[in-house]
N, C-alpha and C positions, 0 to 999 in steps of 0.2 A: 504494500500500500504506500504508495507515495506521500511526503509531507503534509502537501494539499489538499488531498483527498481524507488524510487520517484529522487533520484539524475540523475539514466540515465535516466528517463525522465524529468528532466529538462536540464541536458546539451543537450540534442536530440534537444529540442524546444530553447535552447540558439544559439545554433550552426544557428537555420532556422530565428533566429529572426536577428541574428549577419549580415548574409550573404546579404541580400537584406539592411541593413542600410550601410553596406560600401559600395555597391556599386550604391547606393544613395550619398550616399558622394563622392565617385569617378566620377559620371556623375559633381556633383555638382562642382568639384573641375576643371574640365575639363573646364564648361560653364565660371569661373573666370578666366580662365587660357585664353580663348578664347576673353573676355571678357579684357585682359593685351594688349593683340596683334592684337585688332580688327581693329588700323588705321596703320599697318605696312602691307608691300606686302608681299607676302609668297618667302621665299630666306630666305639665310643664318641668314640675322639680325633678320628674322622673328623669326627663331628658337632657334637663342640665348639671344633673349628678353621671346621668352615663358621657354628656360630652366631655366632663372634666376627668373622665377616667384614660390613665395613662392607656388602656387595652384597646378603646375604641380608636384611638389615632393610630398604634398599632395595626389595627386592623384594616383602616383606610391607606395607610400604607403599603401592605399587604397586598391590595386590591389595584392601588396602582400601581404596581409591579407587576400582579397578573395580568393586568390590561396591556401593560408593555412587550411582557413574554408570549403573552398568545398573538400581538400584531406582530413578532416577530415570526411565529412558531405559520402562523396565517402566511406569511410572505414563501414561505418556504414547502408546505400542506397546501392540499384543498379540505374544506372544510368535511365534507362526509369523510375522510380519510383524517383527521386532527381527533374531530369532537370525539368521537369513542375512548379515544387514550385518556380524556379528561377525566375519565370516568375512572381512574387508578384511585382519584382521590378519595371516593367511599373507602375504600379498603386503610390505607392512610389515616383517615379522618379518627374510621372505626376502631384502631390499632391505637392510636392517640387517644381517646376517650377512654378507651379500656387500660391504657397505662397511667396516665396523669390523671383522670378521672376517677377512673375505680368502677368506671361502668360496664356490668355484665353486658356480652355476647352472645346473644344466643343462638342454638345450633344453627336457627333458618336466617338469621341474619350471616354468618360465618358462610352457610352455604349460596344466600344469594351473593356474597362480594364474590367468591370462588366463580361462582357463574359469570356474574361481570369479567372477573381477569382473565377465563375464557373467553369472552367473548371480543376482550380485546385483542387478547392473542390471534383472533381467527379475523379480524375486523381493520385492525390498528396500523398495523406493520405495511411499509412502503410497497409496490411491485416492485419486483426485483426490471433489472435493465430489459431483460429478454423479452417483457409483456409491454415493449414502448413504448412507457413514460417516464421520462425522467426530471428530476427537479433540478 
């Protein structure tokens, strides 16, 4: 593999690896932020106790970084071939919850993410050169 061919494929797979860890961090940032404001009613004070939470700008942050990563990830994919890989971040999300959180999994949740990562495997993945299209 030649230099230039091994760098875009590593930013290719940085880009896929980057995109589902922010927004892992953004759900993450979200459940803290929720987490500040869980004994306040929802009204005014509710919203300006969550904006003064360090989590929620976290989390907006977050968000414009995936907006960044996917207009790149978009530059380089077509969409019906992109959006399916987004879908790693259930598995992610659910993995995160259940370590920092302490929240049970249960079998048929464990089994429908299995199915999603199926189904990106069979979905996700670029044509090779031989089916003529190339990016």
């Amino acid at each position: 593999m030649a230099t230039g061919s091994f760098t875009k494929f590593l930013s290719k797979w940085f880009l896929w690896i980057l995109l589902p860890l922010f927004n892992t961090l953004n759900q993450v940032a979200l459940k803290l932020t929720a987490s500040v404001v869980e004994s306040d009613s929802f009204g005014l004070s509710w919203f300006v106790h969550a904006a003064g939470s360090p989590y929620i700008w976290m989390s907006f942050c977050c968000e414009a970084i995936n907006f960044a990563l996917w207009l790149a990830i978009m530059k380089r994919h077509s969409l019906s071939q992109a959006f399916p890989l987004t879908a790693i971040s259930y598995a992610l999300i659910m993995t995160t919850s259940w370590v920092f959180f302490h929240e049970p999994i249960l079998l048929k949740e464990l089994l429908g993410v299995m199915l999603i990562i199926a189904g990106i495997a069979v979905i996700g993945f670029e044509p090779t050169a031989e089916s003529g299209k190339s990016r």
